[in-house]
C-alpha positions as CSV (number, residue, x, y, z in Angstrom):
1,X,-29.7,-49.5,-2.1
2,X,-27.1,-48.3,-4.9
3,X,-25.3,-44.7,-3.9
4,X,-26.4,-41.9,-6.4
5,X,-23.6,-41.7,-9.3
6,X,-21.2,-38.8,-8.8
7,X,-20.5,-36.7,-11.4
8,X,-17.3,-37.0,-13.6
9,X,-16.7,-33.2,-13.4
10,X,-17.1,-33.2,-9.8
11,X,-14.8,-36.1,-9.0
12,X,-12.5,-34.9,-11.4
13,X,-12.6,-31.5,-9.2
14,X,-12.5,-33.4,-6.1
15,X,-9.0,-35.0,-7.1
16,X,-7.5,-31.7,-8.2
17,X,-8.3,-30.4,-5.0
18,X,-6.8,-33.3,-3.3
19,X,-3.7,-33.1,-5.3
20,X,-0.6,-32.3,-3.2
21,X,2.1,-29.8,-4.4
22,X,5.4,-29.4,-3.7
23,X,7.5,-26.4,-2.9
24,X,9.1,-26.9,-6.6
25,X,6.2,-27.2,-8.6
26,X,4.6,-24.7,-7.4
27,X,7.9,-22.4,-8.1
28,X,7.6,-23.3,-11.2
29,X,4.5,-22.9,-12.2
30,X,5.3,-18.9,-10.9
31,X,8.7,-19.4,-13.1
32,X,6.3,-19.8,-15.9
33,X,4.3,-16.6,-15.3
34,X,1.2,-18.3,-13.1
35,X,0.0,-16.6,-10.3
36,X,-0.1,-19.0,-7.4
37,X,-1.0,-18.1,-4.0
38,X,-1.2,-20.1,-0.8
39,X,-4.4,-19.6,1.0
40,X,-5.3,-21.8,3.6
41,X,-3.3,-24.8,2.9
42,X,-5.0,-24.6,-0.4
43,X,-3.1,-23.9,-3.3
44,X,-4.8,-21.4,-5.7
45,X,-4.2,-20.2,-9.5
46,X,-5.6,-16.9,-10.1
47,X,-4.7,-16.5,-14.1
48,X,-8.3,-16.2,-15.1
49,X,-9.2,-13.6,-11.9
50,X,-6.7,-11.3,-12.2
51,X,-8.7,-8.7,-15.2
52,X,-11.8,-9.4,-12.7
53,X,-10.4,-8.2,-9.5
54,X,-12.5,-5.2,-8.3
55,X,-9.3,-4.4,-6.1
56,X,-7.0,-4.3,-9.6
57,X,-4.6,-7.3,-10.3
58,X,-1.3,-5.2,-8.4
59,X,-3.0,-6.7,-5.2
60,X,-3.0,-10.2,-6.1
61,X,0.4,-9.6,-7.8
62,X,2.0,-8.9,-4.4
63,X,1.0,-12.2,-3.1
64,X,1.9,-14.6,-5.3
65,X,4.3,-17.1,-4.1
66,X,3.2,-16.0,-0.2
67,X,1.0,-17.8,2.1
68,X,-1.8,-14.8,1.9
69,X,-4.5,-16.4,4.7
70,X,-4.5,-13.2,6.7
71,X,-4.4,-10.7,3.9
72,X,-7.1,-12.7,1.7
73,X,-9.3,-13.2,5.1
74,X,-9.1,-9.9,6.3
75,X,-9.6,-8.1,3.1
76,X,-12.6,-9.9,1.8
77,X,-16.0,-11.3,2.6
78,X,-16.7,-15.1,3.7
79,X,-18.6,-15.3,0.5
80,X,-15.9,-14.2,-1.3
81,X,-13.6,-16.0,0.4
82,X,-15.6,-19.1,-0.8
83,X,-16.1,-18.4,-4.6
84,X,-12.2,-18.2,-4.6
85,X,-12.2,-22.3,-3.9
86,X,-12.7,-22.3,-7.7
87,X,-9.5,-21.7,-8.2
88,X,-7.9,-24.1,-6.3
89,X,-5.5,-26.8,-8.0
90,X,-4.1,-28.4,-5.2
91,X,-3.0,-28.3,-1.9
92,X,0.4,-28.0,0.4
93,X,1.0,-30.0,3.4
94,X,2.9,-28.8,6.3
95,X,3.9,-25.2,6.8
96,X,4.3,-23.0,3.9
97,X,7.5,-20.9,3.5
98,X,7.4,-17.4,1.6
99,X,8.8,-16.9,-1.7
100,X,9.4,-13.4,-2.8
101,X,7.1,-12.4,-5.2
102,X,8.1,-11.5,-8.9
103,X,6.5,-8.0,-9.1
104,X,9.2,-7.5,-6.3
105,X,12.0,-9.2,-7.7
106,X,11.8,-12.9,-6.7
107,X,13.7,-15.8,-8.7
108,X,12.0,-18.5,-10.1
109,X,13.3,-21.9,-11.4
110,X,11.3,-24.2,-14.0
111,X,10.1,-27.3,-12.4
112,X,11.9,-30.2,-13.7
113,X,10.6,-33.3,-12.6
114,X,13.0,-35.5,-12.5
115,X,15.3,-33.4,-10.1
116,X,12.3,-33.3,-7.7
117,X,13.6,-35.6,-5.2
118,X,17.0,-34.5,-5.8
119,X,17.2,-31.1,-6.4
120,X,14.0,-30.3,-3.5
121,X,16.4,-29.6,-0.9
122,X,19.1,-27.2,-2.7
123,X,15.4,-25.9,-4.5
124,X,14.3,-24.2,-1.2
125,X,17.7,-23.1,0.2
126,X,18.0,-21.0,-3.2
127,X,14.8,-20.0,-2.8
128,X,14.8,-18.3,0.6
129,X,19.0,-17.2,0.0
130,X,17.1,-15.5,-3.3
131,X,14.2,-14.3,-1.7
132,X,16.0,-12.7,1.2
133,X,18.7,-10.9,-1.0
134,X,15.9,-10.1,-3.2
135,X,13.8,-8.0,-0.3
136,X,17.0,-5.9,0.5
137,X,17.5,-2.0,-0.9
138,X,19.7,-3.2,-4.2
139,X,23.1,-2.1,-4.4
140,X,25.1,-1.5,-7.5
141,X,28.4,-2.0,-5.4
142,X,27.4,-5.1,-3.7
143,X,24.7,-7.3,-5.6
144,X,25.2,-9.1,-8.3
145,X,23.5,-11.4,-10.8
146,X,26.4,-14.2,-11.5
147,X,25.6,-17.6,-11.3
148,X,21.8,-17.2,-12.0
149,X,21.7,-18.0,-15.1
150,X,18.9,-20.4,-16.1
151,X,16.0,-18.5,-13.0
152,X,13.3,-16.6,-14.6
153,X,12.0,-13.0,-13.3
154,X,8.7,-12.5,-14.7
155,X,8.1,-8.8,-16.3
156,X,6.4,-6.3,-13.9
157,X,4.4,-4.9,-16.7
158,X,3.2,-8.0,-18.4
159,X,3.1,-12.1,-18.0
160,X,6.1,-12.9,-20.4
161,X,9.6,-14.6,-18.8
162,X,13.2,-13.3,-19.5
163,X,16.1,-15.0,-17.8
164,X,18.3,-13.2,-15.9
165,X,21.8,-12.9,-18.0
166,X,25.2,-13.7,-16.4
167,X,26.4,-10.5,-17.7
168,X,25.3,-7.7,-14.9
169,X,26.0,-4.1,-16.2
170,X,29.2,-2.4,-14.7
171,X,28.9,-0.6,-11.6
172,X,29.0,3.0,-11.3
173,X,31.9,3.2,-8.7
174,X,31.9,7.0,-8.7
175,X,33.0,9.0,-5.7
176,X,29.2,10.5,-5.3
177,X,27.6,6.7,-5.8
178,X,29.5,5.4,-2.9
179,X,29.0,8.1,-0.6
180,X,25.2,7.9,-1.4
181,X,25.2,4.4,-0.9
182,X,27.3,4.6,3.0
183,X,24.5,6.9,3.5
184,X,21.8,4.7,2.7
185,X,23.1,1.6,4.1
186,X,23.9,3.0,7.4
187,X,20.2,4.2,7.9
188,X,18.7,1.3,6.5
189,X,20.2,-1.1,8.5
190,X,20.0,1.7,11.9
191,X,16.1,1.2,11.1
192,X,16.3,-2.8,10.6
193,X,18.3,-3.4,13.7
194,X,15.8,-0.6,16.0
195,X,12.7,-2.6,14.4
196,X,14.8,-5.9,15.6
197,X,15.1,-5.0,18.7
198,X,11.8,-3.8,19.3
199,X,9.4,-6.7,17.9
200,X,9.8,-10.3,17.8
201,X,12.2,-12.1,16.1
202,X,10.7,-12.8,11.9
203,X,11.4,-16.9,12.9
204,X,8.6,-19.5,12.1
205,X,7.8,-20.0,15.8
206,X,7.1,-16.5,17.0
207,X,5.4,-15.3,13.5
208,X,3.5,-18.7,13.6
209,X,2.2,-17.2,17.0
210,X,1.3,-14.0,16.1
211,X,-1.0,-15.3,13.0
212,X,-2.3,-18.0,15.1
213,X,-3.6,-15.4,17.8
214,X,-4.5,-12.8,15.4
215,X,-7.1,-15.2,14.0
216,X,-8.2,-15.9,17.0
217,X,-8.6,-12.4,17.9
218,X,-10.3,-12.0,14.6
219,X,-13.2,-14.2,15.8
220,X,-13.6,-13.1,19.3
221,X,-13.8,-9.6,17.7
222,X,-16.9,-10.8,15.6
223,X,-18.4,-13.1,18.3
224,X,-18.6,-9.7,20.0
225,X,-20.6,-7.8,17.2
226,X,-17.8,-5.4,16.5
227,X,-18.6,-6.5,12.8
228,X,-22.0,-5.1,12.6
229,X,-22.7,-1.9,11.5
230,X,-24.0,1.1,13.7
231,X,-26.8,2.6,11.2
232,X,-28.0,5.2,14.4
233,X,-24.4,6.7,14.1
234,X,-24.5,7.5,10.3
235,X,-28.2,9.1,10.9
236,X,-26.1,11.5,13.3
237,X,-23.3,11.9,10.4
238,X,-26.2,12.2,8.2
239,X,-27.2,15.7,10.7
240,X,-23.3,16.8,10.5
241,X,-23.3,16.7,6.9
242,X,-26.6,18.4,6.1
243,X,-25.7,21.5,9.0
244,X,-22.5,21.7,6.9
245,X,-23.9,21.5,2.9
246,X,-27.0,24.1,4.9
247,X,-24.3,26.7,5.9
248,X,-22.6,26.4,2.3
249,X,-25.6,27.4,0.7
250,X,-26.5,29.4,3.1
251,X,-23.1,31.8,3.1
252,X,-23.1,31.2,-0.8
253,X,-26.6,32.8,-1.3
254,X,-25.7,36.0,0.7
255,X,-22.3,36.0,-0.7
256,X,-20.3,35.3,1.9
257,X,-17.8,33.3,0.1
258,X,-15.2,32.4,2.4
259,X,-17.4,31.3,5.0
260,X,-19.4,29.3,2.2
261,X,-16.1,28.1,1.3
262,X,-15.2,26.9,4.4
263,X,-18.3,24.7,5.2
264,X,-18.1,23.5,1.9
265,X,-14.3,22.3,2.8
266,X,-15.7,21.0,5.7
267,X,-18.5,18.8,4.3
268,X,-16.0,17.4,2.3
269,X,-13.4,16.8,4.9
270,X,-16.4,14.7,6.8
271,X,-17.5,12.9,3.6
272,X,-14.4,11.4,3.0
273,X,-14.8,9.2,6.0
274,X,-18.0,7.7,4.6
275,X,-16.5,6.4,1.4
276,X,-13.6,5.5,3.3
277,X,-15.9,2.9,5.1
278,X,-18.3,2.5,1.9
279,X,-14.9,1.7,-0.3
280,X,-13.6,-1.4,2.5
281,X,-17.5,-2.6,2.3
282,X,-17.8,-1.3,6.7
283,X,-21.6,-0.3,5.6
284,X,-23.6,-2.9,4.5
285,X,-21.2,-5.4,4.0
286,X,-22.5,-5.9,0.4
287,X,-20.1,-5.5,-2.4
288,X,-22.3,-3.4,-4.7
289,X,-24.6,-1.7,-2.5
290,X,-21.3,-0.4,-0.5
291,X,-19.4,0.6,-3.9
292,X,-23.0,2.0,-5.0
293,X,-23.0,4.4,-1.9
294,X,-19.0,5.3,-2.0
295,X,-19.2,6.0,-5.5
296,X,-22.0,8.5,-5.1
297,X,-20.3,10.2,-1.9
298,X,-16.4,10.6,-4.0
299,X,-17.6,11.0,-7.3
300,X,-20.6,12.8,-7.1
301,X,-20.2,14.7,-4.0
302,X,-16.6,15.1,-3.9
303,X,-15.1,14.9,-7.6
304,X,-13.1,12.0,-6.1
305,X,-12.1,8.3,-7.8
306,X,-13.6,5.7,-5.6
307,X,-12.5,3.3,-7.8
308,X,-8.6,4.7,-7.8
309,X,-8.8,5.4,-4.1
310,X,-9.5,1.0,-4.1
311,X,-7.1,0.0,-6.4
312,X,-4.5,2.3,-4.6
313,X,-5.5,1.5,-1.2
314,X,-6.1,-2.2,-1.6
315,X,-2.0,-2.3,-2.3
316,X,-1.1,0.1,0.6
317,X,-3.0,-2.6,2.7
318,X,-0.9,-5.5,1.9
319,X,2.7,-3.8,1.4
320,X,2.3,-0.6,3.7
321,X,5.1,1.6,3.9
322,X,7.0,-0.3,1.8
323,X,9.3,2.3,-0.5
324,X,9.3,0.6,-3.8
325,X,5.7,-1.1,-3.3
326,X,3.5,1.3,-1.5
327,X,2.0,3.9,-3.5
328,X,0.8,6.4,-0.5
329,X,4.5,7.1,0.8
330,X,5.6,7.1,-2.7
331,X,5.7,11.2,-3.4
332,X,8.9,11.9,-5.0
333,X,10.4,14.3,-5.8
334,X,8.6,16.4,-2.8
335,X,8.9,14.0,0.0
336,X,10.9,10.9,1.1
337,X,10.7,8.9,4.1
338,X,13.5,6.9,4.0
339,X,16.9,7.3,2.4
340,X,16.6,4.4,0.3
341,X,14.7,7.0,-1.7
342,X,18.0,8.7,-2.8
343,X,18.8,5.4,-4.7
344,X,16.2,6.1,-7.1
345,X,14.2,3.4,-6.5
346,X,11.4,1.8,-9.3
347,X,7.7,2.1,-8.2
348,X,5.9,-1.0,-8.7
349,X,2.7,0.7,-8.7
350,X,3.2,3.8,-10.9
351,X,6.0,1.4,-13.1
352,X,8.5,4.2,-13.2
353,X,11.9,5.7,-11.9
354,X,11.1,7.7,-8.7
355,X,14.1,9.6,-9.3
356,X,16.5,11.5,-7.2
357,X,17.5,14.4,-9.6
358,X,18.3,17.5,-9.4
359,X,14.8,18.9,-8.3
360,X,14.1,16.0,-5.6
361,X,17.6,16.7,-4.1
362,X,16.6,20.1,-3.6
363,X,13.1,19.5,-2.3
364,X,13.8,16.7,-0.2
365,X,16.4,19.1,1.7
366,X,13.5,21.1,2.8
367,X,10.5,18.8,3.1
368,X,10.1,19.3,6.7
369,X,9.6,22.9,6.7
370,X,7.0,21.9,3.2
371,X,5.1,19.4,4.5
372,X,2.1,21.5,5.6
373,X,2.2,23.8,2.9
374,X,2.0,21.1,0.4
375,X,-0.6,18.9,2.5
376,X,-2.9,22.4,1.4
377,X,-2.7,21.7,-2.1
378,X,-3.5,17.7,-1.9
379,X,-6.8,17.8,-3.3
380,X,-5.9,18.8,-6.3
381,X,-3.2,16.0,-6.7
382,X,-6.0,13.8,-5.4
383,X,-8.0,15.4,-8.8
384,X,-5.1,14.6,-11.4
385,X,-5.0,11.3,-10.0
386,X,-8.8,9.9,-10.1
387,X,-8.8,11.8,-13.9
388,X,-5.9,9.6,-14.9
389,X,-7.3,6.1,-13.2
390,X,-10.6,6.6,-15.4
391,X,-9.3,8.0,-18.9
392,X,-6.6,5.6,-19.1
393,X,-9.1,2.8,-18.2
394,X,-6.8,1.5,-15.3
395,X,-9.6,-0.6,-13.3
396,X,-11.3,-3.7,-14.1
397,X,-13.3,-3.5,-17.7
398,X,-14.9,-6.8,-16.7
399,X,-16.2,-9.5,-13.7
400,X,-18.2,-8.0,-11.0
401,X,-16.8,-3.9,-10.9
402,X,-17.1,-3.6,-14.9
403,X,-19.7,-0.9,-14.7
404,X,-18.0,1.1,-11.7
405,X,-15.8,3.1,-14.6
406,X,-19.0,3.8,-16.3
407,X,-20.5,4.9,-13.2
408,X,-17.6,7.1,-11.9
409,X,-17.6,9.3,-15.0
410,X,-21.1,10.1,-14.9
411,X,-20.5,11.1,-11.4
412,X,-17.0,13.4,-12.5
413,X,-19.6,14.9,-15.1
414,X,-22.4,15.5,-12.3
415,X,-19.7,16.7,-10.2
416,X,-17.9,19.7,-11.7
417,X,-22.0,20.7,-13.6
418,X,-23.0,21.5,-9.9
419,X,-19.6,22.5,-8.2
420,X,-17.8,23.9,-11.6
421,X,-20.3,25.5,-13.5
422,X,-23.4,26.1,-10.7
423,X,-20.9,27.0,-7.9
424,X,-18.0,28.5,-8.9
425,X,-18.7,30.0,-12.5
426,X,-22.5,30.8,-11.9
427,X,-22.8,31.8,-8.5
428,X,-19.6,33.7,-7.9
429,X,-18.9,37.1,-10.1
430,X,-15.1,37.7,-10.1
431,X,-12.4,35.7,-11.0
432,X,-10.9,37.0,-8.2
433,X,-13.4,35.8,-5.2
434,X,-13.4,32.4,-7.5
435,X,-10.1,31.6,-7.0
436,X,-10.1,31.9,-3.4
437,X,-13.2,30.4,-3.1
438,X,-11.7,27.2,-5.2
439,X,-8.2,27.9,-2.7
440,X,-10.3,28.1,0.7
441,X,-12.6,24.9,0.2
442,X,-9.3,23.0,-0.8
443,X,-7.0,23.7,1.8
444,X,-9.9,23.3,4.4
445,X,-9.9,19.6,4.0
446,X,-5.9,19.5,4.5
447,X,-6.5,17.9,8.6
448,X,-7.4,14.7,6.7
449,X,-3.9,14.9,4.4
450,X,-1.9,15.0,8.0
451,X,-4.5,12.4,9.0
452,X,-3.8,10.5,6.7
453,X,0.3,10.7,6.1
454,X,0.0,10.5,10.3
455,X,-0.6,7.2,10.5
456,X,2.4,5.8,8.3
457,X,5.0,8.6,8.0
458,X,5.9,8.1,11.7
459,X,6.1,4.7,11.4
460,X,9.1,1.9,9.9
461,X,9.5,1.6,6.2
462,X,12.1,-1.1,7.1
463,X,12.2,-4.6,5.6
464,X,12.3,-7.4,7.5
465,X,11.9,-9.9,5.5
466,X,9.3,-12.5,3.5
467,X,8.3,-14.4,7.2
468,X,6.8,-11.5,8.9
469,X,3.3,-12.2,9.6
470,X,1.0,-9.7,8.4
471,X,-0.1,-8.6,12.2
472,X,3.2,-7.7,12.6
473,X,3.9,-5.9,9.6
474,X,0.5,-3.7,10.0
475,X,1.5,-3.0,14.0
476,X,5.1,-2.2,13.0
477,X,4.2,0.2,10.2
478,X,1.1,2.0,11.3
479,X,0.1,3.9,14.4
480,X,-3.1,4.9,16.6
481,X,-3.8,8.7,17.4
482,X,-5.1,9.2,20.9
483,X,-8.2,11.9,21.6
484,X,-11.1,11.9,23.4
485,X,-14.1,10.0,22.2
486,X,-16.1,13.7,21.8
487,X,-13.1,14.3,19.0
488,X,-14.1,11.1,17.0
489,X,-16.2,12.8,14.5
490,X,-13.0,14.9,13.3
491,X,-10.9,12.4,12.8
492,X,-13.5,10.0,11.1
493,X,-12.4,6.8,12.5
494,X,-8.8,7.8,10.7
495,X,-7.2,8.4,14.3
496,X,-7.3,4.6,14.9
497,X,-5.6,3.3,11.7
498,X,-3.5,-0.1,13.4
499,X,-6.4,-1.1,14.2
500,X,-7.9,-0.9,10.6
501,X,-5.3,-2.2,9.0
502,X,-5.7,-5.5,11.4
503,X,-9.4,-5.1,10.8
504,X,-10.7,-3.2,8.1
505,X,-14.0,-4.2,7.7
506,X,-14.8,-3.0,11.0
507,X,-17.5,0.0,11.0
508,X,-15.4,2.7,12.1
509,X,-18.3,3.5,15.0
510,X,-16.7,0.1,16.2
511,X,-13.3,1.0,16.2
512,X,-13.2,2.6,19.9
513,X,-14.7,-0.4,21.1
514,X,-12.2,-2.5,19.5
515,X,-9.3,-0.6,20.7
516,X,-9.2,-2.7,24.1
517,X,-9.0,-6.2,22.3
518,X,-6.5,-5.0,20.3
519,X,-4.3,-3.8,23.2
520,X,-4.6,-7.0,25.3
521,X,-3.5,-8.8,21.6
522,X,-0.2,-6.4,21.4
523,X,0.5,-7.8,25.1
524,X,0.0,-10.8,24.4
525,X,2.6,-11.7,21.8
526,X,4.6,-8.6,22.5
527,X,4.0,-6.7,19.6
528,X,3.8,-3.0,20.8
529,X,1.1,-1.2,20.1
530,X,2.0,2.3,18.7
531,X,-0.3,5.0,20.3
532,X,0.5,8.9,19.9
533,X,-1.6,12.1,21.1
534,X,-2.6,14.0,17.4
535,X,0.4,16.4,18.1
536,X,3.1,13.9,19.8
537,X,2.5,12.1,16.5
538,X,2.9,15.4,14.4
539,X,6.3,15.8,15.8
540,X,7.6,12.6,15.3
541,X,6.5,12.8,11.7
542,X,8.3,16.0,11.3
543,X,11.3,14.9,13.0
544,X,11.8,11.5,10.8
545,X,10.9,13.9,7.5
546,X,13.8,16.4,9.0
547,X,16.4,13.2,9.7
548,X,16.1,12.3,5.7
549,X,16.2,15.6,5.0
550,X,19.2,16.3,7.1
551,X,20.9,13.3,5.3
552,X,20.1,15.0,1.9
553,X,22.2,18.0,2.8
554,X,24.9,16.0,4.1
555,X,25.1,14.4,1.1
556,X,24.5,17.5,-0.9
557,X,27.5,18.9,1.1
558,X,29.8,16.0,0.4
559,X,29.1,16.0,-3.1
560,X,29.9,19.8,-3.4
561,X,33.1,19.4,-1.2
562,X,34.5,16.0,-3.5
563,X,33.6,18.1,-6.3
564,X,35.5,21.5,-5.2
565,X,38.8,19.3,-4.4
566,X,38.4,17.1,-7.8
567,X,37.5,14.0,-6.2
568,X,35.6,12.8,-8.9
569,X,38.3,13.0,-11.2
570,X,41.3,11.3,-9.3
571,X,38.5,8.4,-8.4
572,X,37.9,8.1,-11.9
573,X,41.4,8.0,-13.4
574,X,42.3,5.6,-11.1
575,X,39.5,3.7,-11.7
576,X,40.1,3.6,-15.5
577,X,44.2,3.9,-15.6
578,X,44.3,2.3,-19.0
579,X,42.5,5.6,-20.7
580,X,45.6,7.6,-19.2
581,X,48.0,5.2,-20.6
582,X,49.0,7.6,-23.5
């Protein structure tokens, strides 16, 4: 019996799939502005995806170059996961090591292929000397570009290649630039060498460990049914809600408008946990159905961006609490969590200057007697920011979340008809009773801005390199909030954030459950597992914003006292003798 013919196309596919890569080609196929990322031994070019991606491109920008398994595996669907084999050109053999991606300042050499057998080995000592210099804070003092002429840094904002010149611009060697920089160094590498001492070493073996384990724990976790959703509990959330939306109207009908206020801040504040879960697909699981119901609950309900909440979050997730990368602890000039801020640093996200000018260096001085004040006022931040992801067009205008835009700004319309004009306009008589009506439903939903800032601000926005594995990085950067299980429904599933970032498309009814695996995990491989009461936590987040803060005045201080005795000026006719020479 003769075998049925296999297609060309398919064979042809079968052999591209089968095609082994080296380190060096693949670096330079990212030297020449392809995004390559490493998932599961297979190697995977995502030029055609990346204007498809519901979760934006920034996402899959971050992990090109990387072995992404965990992040790609935790953050989408199996289905998913299996349309992505499309894109698969080849494959790597043995263990993968990191590059640095290019959105974050990684080197690239073209492939040459002739110097493949020659030039492999010097090839991936550059590339993880580069990488690693690449990942620290950069320093116009001590970094410098000579000798890497001929490596290619692909633009931020676009796919097009420039080579790095020979030719660095001067450094600013002024008496106020070097005292900023002791500054920063000092606590930079105070935070690396606590974070050092406290988790496992960043080596192949130990990280190798930890992913191997958290996979593992990954599918004990679902073998358990901590996956599945818990529709009963949403019926009961379904109850809250109503009660709360009943005593708005309720209060707003009799003119009570601070209590209607209130319940209306309060309906939000519980909302917000629903298209948390709706916008990491916790529900239903279903892509569509999930942004269906999360759209309706932000947009309609709350005047909220689902769609910039995901592009947003779905970066936080991969680089969290990362100061030039992560968009949440990125609120310059009002607060900074690190002193690395004071460098000025460049937001990959927002593709601007977060700079350290004359307003942040007042602001910053202060920002732990601020931070609850301005927490009050973060719904309206929350506002500007969904208006500008929509206008500007800044999701995806085609593949599977092209109609989410469309959708979203039906919803903004619906929204401010029934809460702008019906509510506030119609039903209230005086500008006066508006305002605070506007003010008191606002700041009632500020618990879930601490929630939120909680999690991270107390946590390491250190670097420790390309090798960490993503376990690690989430357990290092994020903590848990302790409370007793009849508290859940206040803090929406918020109050165990480690474990969401590990696992987010876990319902958060789940989470609790979930807690315990998680804990004997941490053990395990020695990670430890950061755990805080709600007001132990509180304090350690004001103490770290008061630290930088009290580095801001220090520096303030030197500054004034350099400038009073003329500092400045000696430094810089010393520096430049020749322009006294006459």
């Amino acid at each position: 019996m003769s075998k049925s013919p296999v297609p060309v196309g398919a064979s042809a596919s079968a052999r591209t799939k089968d095609n082994v890569l080296s380190r060096k080609e693949i670096e330079g196929m990212i030297a020449d502005g392809h995004f390559i990322v490493i998932v599961d031994g297979q190697v995977l070019k995502l030029d055609a995806w990346m204007k498809f991606h519901p979760g934006g491109d920034l996402a899959i920008r971050h992990m090109v170059g990387r072995d992404a398994t965990d992040e790609v595996n935790t953050l989408h669907s199996k289905k998913t996961r299996q349309r992505m084999n499309c894109f698969q050109i080849g494959r790597i053999e043995g263990r993968w090591t990191n590059f640095l991606p290019p959105i974050q300042g990684g080197l690239f050499r073209p492939y040459v292929k002739d110097q493949e057998d020659t030039d492999g080995i010097e090839s991936d000592m550059f590339s993880e000397v580069s990488s690693e210099e690449s990942s620290r804070p950069a320093s116009p003092i001590f970094d410098s570009v000579e000798g890497r002429s001929g490596l290619r840094r692909r633009d931020d904002s676009s796919t097009d290649l420039s080579t790095v010149g020979s030719s660095p611009a001067p450094p600013d060697f002024s008496s106020e630039t070097q005292m900023r920089l002791s500054i920063v160094d000092a606590c930079t590498q105070k935070e690396i060498l606590l974070d050092e001492a406290l988790y496992p070493p960043v080596d192949p073996a130990h990280q190798d460990n930890i992913a191997l384990k958290y996979r593992a724990l990954g599918e004990r976790i679902r073998a358990e049914g901590l996956y599945d959703c818990n529709y009963s509990a949403y019926a009961i959330e379904a109850l809250r809600y109503s009660m709360f939306f009943g005593l708005f109207v309720f209060f707003l009908h009799h003119s009570y408008f601070c209590l209607s206020a209130f319940f209306l801040g309060c309906f939000w504040h519980q909302l917000v946990f629903t298209a948390h879960d709706a916008g990491h697909n916790a529900i239903t699981h279903n892509y569509q159905l999930d942004a269906t119901i999360g759209i309706i609950v932000a947009d309609f309900i709350g005047g909220l961006s689902l769609g910039w909440w995901k592009r947003s979050h779905n970066v936080h997730h991969i680089v969290t609490n990362s100061p030039e990368h992560d968009p949440d602890i990125q609120l310059m000039p009002f607060f900074a969590l690190t002193t690395r801020f004071f460098h000025s640093l460049r937001s990959t996200y927002y593709d601007r200057i977060m700079a350290f000018d004359a307003v942040a260096k007042f602001t910053v001085k202060y920002q732990n007697y601020t931070y609850y004040p301005i927490l009050l006022f973060g719904r309206f931040n929350l506002y500007f920011l969904s208006w500008e992801y929509l206008i500007l067009g800044l999701g995806p205008k085609k593949g599977p979340a092209w109609w989410h835009r469309w959708f979203e700004m039906s919803g903004q319309v619906f929204f401010w008809t029934w809460f702008g004009y019906g509510v506030v306009w119609c039903s209230i008589p005086t500008w006066t009773s508006r305002v605070i009506f506007v003010l008191i439903s606002h700041m009632v939903t500020a618990p879930l801005h601490v929630q939120i800032t909680l999690s991270h601000y107390a946590m390491s926005t250190a670097d420790l390199g390309i090798h960490e594995s993503f376990a690690q990085k989430m357990l290092r950067t994020t903590m848990d909030v302790d409370c007793p299980e009849w508290l859940d429904f206040f803090h929406g599933g918020l109050q165990f954030q480690a474990i969401h970032h590990l696992f987010p498309w876990i319902p958060r009814h789940n989470l609790r459950k979930t807690q315990r695996l998680v804990q004997e995990f941490c053990k395990d491989v020695e990670i430890p597992y950061a755990l805080f009461t709600f007001l132990s936590g509180n304090k350690k987040v004001i103490g770290k914003l008061g630290d930088v803060a009290l580095q801001a005045r220090i520096l303030e201080d030197c500054r004034k006292a350099c400038a009073a005795h003329g500092v400045f000026t000696d430094h810089h006719a010393h520096a430049h003798p020749h322009e006294h020479s006459h």
